[in-house]
Structure formats: structure tokens, C-alpha cells
C-alpha positions, 0 to 999 in steps of 0.5 A, a space after each residue: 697313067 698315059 695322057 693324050 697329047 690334049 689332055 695334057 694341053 688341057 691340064 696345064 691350062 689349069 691355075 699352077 695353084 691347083 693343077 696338081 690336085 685336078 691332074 691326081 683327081 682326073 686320073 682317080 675319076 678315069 680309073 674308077 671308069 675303067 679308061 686307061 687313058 686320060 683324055 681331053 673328056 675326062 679332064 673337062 669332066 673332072 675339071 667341071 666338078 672339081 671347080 663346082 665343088 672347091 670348097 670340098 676340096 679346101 683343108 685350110 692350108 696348102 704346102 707344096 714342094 718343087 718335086 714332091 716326096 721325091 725331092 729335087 735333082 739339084 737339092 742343096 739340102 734334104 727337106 722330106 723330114 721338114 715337109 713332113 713336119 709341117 704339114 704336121 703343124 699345118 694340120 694341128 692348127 686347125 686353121 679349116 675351123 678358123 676360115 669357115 668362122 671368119 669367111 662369109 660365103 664360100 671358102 675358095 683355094 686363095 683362103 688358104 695359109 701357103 707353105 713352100 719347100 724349095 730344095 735349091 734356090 731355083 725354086 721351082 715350087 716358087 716360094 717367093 709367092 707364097 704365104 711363107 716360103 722356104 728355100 734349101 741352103 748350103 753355105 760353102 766354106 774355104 778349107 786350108 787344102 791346097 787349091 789345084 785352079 782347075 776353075 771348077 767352082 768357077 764354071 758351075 757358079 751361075 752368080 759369079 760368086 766364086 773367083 781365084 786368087 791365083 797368087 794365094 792358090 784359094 778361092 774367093 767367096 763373094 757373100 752377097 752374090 752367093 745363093 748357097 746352092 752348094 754347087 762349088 762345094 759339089 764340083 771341087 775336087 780337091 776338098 778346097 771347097 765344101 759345104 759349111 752348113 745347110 740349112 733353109 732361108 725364109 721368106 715371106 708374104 708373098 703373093 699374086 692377085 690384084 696387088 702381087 708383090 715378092 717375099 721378103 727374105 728373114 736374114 739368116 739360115 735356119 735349122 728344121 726347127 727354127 723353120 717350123 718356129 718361124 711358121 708356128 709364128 706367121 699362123 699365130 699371127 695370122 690367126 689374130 689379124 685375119 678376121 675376115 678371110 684375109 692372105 696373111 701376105 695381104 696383111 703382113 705390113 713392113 714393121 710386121 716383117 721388121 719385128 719377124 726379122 728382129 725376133 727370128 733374123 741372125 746378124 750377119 748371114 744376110 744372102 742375096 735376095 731369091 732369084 730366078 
């Protein structure tokens, strides 16, 4: 649907949070008008009620991801089917029912337990502020094929992770540099680099507000299903220390994010923390 130039002004305006849902509602609330394009009256008119009536609007969870069902263009890994499943597991937990139980007054957006897929470490749906978040992962690995130095791997590495031994004919991995972006791997063509594994890194208790602070990296890289596992915990945790209301980031301390780390982190794949 067309947006007027000040429309669109308008909508990005909106918390980064909850723009999404507002531009979607704005659009349905035009359609039912009969307007075909969106301009800066409906958005003040759906931004209006959709403010006054948030707690409508709150389901107990909220997930998101950089580029929605289509994915992102630089994605290290296709995360669609664990998107799907955790909103599965978000909605089975009823956690809805738990903040109406425990929260006086009403309920607002930032009451909500938050999940983010990101699919490259640009992390553009910013998972490092999020209740957990998680990022796509391709670990490159060094084949016997011959290198032919072309420096393609070099050129794409943002981190500078990736150098040649000119002398041995390979390139060389630096593990605390790499992001696992899976670029080099994409870019060899000889086949010296190529992705070792994928899977997702995870973080977490992250959060903004008055007292913001980054996620915290789990060390490792895990599977679909060690993900859904580690996110089964952080609700079940969050379901036993949040008795008011409270972001289970507001609540997860260091020797809470130590005793996640021991019982879900893998010795030695340990990456580099998120960047921007």
C-alpha cells in the first residue's frame, strides 16, 4: 500500500518496538476506509487508538525478526523453521495469563518476554537488546584443496579474521576475531574455504529503559533444538523470578547467566562478542 512522504515520516517516529504492528494496523484501518493511500491523518488516527487501547494489543511475548518470513539477504543460516517453532513454544506458555496474574495495573508492551532471530551477525533485528537473542551462525573450515591466494576471503572479511600463508598456499582463521558470517566460505572459489557447521549463537538479558544494558553471549553454537531448549529455560526461569511484572533481563544476575552458561555453553566455540 503507497505512503505519503509524511506518513512515512510519521510512522518511523513510532518506538522501533512497536512500529511494525502500528504500520500493519494503520494500513488494515485505511483499507477498511476505503483510502488507498496512507497518509499522515490515518497514522495519527491509528497511532491515537492504537496507543489507548495497548493492552489489547499485548499477547505475552513478542519475537521478531530482521526481515520477517522473508529472511535476510546476507543470512548465514535459514532460521524461518525455528521462527515458527518458537512462536510455538512462546504460545504454549501461556505467559499472557502469567503477567495479567502478577501485574498490577495494565499491562504495557515492555511486560512482554522478547525473542529475536537474527539471521547474519548484522543483526539488524538488534537481538543484543532483547530478553533472548539469537543470531545465525556459519563456522568456516580450512579444506586440503589447494588455495589459489586470489584474497577473496580476505576482501569480504569485515573482522579481518581471515589472512594467507603465503608460504603454506591456506588461509588462516583467527577464532576470536570471526563472527561466523560465512562470507569467506561464500566468496572462495576454489572450495578452500567452506562452511563447517551452522547453527545460532545466543544471547542473553539484554535490555533498554532507565538502566540499559548489552546480552550476554552463551559460548557455543547450537542446534534448532538446543535453541528452543535454552529459551524453554529462560521462561521457566522467568516464570519463577518474575513476580510482579518484572523483564527477566531486569532480573537475570551474573551467577544466573554463569549457571545458563554451565548448563547449556559448549567448552571451546567460544565467538567473538556480537558486534555492530
Amino acid at each position: 500500500m503507497k505512503w505519503t512522504p509524511e506518513a512515512e515520516a510519521a510512522v518511523k517516529k513510532v518506538p522501533f518496538f512497536v512500529r511494525k504492528r502500528v504500520r500493519a494496523r494503520v494500513e488494515i484501518e485505511a483499507r477498511a476506509e476505503g483510502k488507498p493511500i496512507v497518509s499522515l491523518a490515518e497514522v495519527k488516527a491509528t497511532r491515537a487508538r492504537y496507543l489507548n487501547n495497548m493492552e489489547k494489543e499485548i499477547k505475552g511475548y513478542r519475537i521478531d525478526a530482521c526481515f520477517g518470513a522473508g529472511g535476510c539477504p546476507n543470512k548465514a543460516v535459514d532460521s524461518e523453521e525455528l521462527f515458527r517453532n518458537l512462536e510455538t513454544l512462546l504460545q504454549k506458555e501461556g505467559l499472557l495469563g502469567l503477567l495479567k496474574a502478577r501485574v498490577q495495573g495494565p499491562l504495557k508492551f515492555h511486560h512482554e518476554f522478547s525473542v529475536t532471530l537474527a539471521d547474519c551477525p548484522n543483526a539488524c533485528s538488534r537481538p543484543q537488546i532483547k530478553d533472548v537473542g539469537i543470531v545465525g551462525a556459519a563456522v568456516p573450515a580450512v579444506t586440503d584443496k589447494p588455495c589459489t591466494l586470489c584474497e577473496s576471503c580476505v576482501a569480504v572479511c569485515k573482522e579481518g579474521a581471515v589472512s594467507l600463508d603465503t608460504d603454506a598456499e591456506q588461509p588462516v582463521l583467527d577464532r576470536s576475531a570471526c563472527l561466523d558470517c560465512g562470507q569467506c566460505a561464500a566468496e572462495c572459489p576454489s572450495g578452500t574455504l567452506v562452511t563447517g557447521r551452522t547453527g545460532w549463537r545466543v544471547f542473553l538479558g539484554g535490555k533498554l529503559g532507565r538502566h540499559p544494558r548489552l546480552a550476554q553471549e552463551l559460548p557455543g553454537i547450537f542446534d534448532a533444538d538446543e535453541v528452543l531448549a535454552i529459551v524453554k529455560a529462560c521462561i521457566d526461569f522467568y516464570r519463577k523470578r518474575s513476580l510482579h511484572g518484572e523483564r527477566f533481563a531486569a532480573l537475570l544476575t551474573q551467577p544466573d547467566f554463569e549457571d545458563f552458561a554451565e548448563r547449556f555453553g559448549k567448552a571451546g566455540l567460544i565467538c567473538a562478542p556480537l558486534q555492530d
